[in-house]
N, CA, C and O of each residue as an XYZ file, in Angstrom:
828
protein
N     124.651     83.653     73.817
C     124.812     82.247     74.183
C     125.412     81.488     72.999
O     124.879     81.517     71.889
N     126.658     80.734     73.288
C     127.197     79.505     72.041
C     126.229     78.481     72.360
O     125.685     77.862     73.275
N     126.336     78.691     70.699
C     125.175     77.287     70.139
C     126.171     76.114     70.154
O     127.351     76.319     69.869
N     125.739     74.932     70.470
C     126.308     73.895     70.215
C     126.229     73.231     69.019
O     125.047     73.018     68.750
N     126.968     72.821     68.200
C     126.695     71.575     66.924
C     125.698     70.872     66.786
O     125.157     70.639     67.866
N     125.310     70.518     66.102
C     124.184     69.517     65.689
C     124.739     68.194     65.344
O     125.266     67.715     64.340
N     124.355     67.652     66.848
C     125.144     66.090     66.747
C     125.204     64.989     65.208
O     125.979     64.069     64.947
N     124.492     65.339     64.717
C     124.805     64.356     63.532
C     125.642     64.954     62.606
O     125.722     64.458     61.482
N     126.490     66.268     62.995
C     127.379     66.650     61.816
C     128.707     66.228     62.658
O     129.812     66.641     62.304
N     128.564     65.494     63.642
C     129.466     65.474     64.279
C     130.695     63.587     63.904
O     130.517     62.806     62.970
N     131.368     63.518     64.601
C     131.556     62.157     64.573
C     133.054     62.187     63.296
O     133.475     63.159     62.668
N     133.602     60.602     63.277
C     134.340     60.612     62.280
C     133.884     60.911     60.652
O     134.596     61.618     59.939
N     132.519     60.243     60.111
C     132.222     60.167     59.472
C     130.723     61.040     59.410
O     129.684     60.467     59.736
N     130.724     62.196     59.047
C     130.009     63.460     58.729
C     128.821     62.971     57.866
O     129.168     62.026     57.158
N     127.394     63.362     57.692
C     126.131     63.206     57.188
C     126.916     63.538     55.739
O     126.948     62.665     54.871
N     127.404     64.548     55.574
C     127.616     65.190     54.073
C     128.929     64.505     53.609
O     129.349     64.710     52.470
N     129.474     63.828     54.336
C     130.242     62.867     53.829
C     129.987     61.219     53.321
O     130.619     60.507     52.541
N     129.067     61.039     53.938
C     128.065     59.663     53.311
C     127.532     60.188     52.417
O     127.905     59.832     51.299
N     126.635     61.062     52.491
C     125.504     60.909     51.000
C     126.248     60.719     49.689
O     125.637     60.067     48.842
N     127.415     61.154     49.376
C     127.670     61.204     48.054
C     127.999     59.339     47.824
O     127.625     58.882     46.744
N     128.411     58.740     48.436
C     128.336     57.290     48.434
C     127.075     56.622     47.943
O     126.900     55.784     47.059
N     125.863     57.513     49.151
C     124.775     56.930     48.913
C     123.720     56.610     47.634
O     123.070     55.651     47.217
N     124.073     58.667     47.115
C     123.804     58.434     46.069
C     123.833     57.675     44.581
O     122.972     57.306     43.783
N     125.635     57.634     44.657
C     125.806     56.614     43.950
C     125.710     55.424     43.909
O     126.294     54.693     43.109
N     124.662     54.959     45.108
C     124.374     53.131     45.125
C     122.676     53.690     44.524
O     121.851     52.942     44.001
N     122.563     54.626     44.688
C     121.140     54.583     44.725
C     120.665     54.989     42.909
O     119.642     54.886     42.233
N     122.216     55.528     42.669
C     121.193     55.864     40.740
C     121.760     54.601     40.664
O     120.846     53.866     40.291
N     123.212     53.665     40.881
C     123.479     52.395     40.369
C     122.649     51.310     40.443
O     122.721     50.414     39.602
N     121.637     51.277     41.619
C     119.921     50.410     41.832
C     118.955     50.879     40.078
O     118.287     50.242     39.263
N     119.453     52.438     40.237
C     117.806     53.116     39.637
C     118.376     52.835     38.106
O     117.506     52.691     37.247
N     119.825     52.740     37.671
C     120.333     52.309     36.717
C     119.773     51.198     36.074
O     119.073     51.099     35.066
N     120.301     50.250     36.995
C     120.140     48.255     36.784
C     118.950     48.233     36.358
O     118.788     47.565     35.337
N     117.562     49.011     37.024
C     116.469     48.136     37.417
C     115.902     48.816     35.662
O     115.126     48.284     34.869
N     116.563     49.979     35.555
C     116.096     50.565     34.042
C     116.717     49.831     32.954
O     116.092     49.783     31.895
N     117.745     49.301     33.030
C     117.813     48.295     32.138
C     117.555     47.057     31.633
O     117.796     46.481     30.572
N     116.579     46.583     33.443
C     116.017     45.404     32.958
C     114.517     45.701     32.494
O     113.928     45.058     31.625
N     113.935     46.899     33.294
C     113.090     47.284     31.946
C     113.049     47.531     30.641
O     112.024     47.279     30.009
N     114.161     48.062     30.038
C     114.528     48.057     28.768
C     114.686     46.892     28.170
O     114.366     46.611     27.015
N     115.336     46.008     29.206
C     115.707     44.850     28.128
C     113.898     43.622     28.344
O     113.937     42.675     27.559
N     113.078     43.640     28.903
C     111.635     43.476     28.829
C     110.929     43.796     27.692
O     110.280     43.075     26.934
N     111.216     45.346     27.679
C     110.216     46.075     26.658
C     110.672     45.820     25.187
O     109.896     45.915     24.236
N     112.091     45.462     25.064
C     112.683     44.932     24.326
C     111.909     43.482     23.306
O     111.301     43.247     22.261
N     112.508     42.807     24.584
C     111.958     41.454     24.386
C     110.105     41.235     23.957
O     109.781     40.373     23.140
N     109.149     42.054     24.575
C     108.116     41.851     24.351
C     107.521     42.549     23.483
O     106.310     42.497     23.267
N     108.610     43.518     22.706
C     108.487     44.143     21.462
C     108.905     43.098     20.300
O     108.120     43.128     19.352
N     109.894     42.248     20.178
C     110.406     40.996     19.523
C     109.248     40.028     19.450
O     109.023     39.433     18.396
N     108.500     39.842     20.533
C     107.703     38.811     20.600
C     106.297     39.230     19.861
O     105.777     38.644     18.912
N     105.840     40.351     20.516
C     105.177     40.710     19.736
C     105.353     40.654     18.275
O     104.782     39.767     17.642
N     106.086     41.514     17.695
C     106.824     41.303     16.029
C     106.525     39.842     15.314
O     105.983     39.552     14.248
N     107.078     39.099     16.302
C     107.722     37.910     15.765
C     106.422     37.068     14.855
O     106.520     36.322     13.881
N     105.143     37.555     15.655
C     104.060     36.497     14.953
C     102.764     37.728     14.501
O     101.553     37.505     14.473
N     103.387     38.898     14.213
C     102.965     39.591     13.465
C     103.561     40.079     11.769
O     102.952     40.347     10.733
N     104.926     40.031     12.098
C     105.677     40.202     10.732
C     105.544     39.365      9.947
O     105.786     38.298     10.511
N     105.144     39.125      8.342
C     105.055     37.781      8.024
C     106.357     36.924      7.515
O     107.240     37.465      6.849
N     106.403     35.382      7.929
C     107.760     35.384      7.483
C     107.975     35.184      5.851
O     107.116     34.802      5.056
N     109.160     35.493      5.602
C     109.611     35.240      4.092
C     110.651     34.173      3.406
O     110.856     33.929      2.217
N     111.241     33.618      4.619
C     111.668     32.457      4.265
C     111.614     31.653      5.783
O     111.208     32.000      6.893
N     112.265     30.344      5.224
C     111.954     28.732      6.287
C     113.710     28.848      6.515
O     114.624     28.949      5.696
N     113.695     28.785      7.942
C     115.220     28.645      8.515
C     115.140     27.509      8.935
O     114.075     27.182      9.459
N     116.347     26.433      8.836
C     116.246     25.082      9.529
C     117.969     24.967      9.989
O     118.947     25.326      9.334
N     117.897     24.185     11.667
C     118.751     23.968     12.028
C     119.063     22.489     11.771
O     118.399     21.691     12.433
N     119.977     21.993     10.905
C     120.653     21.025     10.840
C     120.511     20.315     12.353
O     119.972     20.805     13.346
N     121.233     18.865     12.207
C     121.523     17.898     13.102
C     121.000     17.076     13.722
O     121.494     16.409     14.631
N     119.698     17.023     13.200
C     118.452     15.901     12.934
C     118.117     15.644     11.891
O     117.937     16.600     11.137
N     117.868     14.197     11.340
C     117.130     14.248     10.130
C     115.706     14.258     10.225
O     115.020     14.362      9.208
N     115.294     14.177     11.164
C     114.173     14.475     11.760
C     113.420     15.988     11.438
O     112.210     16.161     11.297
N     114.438     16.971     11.370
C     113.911     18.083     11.337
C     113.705     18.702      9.779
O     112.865     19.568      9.533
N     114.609     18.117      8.762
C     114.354     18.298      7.878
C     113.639     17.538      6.752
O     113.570     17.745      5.541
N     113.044     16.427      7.692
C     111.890     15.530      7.132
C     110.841     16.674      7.438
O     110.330     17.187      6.442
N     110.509     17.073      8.486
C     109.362     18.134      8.811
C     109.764     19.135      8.029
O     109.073     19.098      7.011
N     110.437     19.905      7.992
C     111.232     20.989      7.072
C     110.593     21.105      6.121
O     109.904     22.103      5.910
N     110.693     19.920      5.185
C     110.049     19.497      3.506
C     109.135     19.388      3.059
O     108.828     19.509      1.873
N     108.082     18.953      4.580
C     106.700     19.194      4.731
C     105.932     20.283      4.934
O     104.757     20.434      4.599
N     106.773     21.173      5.600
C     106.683     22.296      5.949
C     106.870     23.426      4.705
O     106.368     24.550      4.734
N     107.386     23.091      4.021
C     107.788     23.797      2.806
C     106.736     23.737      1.551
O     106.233     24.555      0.781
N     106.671     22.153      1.791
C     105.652     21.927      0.315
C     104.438     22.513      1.009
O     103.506     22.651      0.217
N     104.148     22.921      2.315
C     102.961     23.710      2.608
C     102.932     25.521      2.234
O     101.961     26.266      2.096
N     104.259     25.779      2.158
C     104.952     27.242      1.712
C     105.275     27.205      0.381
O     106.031     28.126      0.071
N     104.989     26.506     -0.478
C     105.868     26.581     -1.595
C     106.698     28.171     -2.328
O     107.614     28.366     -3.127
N     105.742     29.071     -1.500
C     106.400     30.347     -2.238
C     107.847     30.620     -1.424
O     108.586     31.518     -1.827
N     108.195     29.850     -0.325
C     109.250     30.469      0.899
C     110.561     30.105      0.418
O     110.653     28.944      0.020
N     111.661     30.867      0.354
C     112.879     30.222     -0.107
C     113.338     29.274      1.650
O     113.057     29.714      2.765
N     114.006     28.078      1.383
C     114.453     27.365      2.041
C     115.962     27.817      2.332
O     116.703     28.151      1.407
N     116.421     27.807      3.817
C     118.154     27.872      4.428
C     117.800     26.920      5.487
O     116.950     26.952      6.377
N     119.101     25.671      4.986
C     119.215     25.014      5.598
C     120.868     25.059      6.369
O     121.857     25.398      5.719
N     120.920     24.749      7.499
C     122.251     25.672      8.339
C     122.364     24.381      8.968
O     121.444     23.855      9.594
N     124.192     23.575      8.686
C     124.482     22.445      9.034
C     123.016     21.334      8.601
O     122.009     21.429      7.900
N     123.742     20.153      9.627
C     123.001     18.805      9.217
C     122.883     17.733      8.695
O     123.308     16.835      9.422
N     122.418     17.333      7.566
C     123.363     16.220      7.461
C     123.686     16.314      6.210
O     123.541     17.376      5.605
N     124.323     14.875      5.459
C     124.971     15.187      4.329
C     124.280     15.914      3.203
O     123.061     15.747      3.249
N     124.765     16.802      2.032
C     123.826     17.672      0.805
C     123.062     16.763      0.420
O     121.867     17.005      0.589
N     123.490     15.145     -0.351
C     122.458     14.432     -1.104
C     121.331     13.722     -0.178
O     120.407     13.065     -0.658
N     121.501     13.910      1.040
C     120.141     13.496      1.698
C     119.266     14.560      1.731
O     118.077     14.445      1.435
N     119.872     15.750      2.129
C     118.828     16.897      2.416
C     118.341     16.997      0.965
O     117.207     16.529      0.872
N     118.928     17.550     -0.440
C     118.424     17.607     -1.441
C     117.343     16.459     -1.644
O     116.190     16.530     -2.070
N     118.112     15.350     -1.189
C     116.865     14.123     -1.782
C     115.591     14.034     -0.572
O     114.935     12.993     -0.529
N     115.316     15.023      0.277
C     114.333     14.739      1.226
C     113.726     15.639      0.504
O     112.740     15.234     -0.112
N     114.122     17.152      0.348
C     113.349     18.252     -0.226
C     112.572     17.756     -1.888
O     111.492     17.989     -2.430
N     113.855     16.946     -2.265
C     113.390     16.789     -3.889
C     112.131     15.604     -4.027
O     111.358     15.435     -4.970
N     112.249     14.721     -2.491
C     110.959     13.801     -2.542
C     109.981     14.476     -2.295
O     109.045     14.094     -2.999
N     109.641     15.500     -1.488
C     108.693     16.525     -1.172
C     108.159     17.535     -1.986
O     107.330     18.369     -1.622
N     108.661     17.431     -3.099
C     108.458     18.300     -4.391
C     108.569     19.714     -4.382
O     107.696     20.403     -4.909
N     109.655     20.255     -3.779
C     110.279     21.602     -3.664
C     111.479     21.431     -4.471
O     112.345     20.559     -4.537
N     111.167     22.992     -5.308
C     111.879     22.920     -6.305
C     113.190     23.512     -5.534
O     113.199     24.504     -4.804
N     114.198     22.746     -5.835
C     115.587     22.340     -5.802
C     116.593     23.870     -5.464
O     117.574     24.167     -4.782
N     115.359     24.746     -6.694
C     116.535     26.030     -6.861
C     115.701     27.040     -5.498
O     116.343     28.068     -5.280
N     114.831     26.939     -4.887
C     114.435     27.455     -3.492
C     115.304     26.952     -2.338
O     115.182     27.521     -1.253
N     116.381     25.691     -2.496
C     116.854     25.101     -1.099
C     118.547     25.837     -0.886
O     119.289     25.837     -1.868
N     118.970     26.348      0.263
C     120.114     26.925      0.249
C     120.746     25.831      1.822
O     120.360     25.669      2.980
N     121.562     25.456      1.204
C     121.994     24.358      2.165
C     123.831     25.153      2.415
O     124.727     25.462      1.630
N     123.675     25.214      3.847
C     124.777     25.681      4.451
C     125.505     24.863      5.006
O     124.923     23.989      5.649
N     127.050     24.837      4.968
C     127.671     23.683      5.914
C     128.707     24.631      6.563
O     129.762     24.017      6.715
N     128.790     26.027      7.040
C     129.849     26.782      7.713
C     129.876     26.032      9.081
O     130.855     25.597      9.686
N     128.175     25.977      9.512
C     128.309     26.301     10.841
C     129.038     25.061     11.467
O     129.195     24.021     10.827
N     129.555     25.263     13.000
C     130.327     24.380     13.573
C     128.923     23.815     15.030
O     128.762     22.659     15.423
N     128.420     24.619     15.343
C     127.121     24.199     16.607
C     126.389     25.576     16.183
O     126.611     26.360     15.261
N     125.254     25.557     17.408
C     123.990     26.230     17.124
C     124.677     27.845     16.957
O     124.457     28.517     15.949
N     125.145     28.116     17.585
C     125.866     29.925     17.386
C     126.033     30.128     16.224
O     125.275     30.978     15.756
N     126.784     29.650     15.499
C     127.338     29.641     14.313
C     126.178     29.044     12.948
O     126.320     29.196     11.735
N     125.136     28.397     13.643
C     124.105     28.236     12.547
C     123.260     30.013     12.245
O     122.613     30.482     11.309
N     123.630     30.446     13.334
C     122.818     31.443     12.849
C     124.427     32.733     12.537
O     124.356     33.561     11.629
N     124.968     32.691     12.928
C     126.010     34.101     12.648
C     126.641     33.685     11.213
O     127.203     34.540     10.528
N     126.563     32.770     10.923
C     127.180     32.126      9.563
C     126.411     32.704      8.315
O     126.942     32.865      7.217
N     124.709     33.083      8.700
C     123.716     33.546      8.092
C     123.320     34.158      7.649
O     123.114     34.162      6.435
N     122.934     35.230      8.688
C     122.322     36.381      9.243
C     122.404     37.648      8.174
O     121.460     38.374      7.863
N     123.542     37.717      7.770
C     123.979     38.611      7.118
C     123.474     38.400      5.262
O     122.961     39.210      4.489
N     123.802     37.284      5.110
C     123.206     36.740      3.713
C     121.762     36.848      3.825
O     121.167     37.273      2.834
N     121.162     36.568      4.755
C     120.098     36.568      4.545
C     119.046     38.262      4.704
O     117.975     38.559      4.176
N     119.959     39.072      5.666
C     119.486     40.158      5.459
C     119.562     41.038      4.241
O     118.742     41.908      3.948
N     120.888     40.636      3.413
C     121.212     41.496      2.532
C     120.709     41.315      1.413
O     121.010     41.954      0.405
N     119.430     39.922      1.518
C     118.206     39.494      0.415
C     117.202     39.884      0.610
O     116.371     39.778     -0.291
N     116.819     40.528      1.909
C     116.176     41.690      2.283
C     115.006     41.193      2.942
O     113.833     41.440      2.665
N     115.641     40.185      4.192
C     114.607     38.830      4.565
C     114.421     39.372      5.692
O     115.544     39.484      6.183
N     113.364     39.938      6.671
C     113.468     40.306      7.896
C     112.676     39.258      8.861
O     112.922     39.380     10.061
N     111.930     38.439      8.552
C     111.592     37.459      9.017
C     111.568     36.039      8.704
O     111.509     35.610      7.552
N     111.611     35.397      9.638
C     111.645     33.367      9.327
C     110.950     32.640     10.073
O     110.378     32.890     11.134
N     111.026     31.691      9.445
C     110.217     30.595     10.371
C     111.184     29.988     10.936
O     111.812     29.234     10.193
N     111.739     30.102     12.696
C     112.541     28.987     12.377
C     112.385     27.225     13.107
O     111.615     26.721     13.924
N     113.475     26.748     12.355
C     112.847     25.163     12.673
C     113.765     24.332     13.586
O     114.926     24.242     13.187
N     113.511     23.812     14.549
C     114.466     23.170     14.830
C     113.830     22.165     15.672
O     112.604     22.168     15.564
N     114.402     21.150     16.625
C     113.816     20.296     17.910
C     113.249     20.800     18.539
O     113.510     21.997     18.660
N     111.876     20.100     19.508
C     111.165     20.799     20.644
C     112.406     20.931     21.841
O     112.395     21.961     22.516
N     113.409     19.963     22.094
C     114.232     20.159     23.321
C     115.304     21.151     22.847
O     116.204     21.393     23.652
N     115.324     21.574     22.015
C     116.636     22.310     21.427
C     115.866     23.998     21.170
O     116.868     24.606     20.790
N     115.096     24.700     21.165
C     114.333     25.708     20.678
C     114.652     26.896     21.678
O     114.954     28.016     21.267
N     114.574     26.618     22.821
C     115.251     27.739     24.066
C     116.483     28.404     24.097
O     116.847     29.490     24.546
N     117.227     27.158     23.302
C     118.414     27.612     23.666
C     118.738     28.606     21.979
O     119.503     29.562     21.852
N     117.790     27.905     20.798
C     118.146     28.424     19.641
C     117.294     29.969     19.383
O     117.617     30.769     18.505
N     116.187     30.162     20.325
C     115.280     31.093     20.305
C     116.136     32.467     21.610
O     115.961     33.660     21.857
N     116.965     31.467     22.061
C     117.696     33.093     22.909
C     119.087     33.290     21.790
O     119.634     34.319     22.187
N     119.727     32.851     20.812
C     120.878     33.130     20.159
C     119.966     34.176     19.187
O     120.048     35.390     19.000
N     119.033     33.106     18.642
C     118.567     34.207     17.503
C     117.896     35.255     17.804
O     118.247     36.179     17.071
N     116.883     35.638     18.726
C     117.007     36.925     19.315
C     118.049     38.206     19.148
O     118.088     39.372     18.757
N     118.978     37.006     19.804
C     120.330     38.207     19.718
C     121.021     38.397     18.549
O     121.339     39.518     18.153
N     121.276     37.379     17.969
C     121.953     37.560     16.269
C     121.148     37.969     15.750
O     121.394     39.135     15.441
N     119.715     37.473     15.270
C     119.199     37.857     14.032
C     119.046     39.167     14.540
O     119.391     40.039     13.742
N     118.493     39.690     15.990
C     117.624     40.948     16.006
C     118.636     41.823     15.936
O     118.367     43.024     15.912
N     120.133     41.329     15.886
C     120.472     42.634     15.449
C     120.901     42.937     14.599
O     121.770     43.809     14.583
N     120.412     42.268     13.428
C     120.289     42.756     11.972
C     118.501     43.256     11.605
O     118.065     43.585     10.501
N     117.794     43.179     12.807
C     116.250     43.051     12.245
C     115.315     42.612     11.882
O     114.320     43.111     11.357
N     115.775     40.916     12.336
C     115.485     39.776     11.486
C     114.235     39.371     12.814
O     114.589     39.127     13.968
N     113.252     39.370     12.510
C     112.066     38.709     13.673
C     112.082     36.907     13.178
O     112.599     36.335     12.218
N     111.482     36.547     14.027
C     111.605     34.742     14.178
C     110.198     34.332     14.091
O     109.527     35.261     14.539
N     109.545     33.486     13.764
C     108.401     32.627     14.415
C     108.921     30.871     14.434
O     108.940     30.097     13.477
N     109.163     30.709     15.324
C     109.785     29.559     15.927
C     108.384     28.181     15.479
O     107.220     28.311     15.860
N     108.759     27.264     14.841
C     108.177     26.122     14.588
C     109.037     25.065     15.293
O     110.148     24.826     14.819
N     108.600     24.388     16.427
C     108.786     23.542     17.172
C     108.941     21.727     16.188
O     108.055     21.407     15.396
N     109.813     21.059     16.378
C     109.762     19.411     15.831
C     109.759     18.961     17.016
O     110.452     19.212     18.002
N     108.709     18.106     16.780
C     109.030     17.312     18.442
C     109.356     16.019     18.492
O     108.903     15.319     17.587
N     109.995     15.533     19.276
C     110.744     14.767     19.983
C     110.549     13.846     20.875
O     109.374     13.500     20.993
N     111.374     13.291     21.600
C     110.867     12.318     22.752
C     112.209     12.905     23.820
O     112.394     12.564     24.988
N     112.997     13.833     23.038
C     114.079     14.512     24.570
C     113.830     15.353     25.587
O     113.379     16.409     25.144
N     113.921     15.348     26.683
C     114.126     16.555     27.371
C     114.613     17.385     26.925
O     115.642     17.378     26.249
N     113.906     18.322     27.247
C     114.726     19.695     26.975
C     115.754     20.146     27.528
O     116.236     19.604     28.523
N     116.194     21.081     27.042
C     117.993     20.998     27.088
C     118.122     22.285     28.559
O     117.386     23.266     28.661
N     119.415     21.850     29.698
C     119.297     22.767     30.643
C     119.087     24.349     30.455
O     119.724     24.725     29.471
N     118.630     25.039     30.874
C     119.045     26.755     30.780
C     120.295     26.780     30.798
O     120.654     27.644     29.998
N     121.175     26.288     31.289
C     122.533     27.022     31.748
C     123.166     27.164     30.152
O     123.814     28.140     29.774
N     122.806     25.874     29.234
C     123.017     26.035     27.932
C     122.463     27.560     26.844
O     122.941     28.322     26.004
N     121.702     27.411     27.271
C     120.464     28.539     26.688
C     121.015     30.395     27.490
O     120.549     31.507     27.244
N     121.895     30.069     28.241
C     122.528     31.162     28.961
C     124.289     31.173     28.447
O     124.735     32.317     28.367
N     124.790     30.613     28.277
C     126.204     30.280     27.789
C     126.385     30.342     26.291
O     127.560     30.399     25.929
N     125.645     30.343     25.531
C     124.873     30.551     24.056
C     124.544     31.723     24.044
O     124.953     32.313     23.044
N     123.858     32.440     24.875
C     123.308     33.828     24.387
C     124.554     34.727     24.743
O     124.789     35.768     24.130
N     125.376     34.230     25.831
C     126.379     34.860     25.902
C     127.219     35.309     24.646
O     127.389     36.349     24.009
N     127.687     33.916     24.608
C     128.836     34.088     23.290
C     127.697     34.681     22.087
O     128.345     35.407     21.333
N     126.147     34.620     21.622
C     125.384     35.465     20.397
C     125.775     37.071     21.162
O     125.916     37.888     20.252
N     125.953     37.631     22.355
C     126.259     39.158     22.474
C     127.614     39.408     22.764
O     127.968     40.459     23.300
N     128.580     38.300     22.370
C     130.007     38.425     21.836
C     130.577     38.641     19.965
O     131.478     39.213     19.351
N     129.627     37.950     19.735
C     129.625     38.251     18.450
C     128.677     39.477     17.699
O     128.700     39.975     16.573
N     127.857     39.689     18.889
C     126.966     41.135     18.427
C     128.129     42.111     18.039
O     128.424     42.537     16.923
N     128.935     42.442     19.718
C     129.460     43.386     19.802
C     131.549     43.030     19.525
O     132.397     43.905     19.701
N     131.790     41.900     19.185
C     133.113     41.941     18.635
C     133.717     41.148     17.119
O     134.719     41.349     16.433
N     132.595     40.201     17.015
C     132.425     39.675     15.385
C     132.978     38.363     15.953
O     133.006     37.538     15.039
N     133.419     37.859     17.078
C     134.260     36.782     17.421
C     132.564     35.524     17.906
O     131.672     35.975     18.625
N     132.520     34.538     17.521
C     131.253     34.109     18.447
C     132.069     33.234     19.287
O     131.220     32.520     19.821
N     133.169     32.880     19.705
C     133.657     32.507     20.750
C     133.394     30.781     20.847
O     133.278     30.173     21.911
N     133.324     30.110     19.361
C     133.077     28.391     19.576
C     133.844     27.686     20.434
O     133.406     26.680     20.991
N     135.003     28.119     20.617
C     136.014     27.489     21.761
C     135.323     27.530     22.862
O     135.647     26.567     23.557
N     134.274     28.378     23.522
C     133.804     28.512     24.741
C     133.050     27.167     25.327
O     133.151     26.775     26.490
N     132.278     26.545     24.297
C     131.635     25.342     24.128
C     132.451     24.310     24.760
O     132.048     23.582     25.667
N     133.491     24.281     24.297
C     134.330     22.887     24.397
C     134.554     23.233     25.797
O     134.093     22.524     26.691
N     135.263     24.323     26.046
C     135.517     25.033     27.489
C     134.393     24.473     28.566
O     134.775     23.926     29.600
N     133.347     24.595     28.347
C     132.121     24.788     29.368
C     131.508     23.736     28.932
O     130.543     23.517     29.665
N     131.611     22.827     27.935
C     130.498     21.386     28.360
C     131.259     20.736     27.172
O     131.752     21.283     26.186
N     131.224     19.388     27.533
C     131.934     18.129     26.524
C     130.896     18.077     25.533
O     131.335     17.872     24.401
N     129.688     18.198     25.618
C     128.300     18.463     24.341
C     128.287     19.332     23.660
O     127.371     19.466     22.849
């Protein structure tokens, strides 16, 4: 007796002609979902770190004077911490805030490369690792910290550099995510091409 086919090998499109499609949606799922575990275990390895490592110097983001009034206070409570100050405002104010606060002068490293927050930290990073600094305090606005705590993540951590974030507070709202996402972008443009992409800024928001 002829056997007949087994209807599902039948048709235009054959069982053993799908699966190989299938498979490849199915490791490209089992792919994704492993990298957002990675990038988790990542992150909650950083976090962890961050307020276990102790820090060794005080990072401050320029563009308040606000922040480096706290800064100075913050310092004369550290007196052993070397001070980087990244943008902000003019040298003889910052010197004369630190020098009213009674921090000695030759601890303060006042930076003026940077152009906005990306560049406060990629302008850095490197000087400061190669003093053999793996952790900071860093300082900046309560509405501004999201967006400066996802760059430095990505810049500092990939020199090794852990953070413990000291909040200044404010009376602003905090600043949208979409900022805090457009920022971390261009910090894993400059991870991986040395470019941090400041033109993108002007591109994507008049702020």
């Amino acid at each position: 007796m002829r056997l007949k086919p087994h209807p599902r090998v039948q048709g235009a499109f054959p069982l053993a002609q799908r699966s190989p499609r299938k498979k490849r949606h199915r490791f490209k799922k089992q792919l994704f979902w492993l990298l957002i575990l990675l990038l988790v275990l990542w992150v909650s390895y950083r976090e962890i770190n961050n307020y276990f490592v102790e820090p060794q110097a005080i990072f401050v983001l320029g563009g308040a004077t606000g922040r480096e009034n706290f800064a100075a206070e913050f310092a004369r409570q550290h007196p052993k911490l070397p001070v980087w100050v990244s943008g902000g405002s003019n040298p003889e104010y910052t010197y004369g805030v630190f020098s009213d606060a009674g921090i000695n002068l030759n601890q303060l490293h006042i930076n003026r490369e940077a152009v906005d927050t990306v560049t406060n930290f990629t302008t850095l990073v490197d000087e400061l690792k190669a003093k053999g600094i793996h952790s900071v305090y860093l300082i900046t606005s309560d509405y501004h910290m999201r967006r400066a705590k996802a760059i430095g993540e990505i810049v500092f951590g990939s020199r090794g550099i852990y953070m413990r974030p000291i909040a200044v507070r404010s009376n602003q709202a905090a600043e949208p995510w979409q900022k805090a996402v457009r920022d971390g972008g261009r910090a894993v443009l400059w991870v991986t091409t040395g470019y941090s992409g400041s033109t993108l800024k002007q591109q994507f928001s008049p702020n």
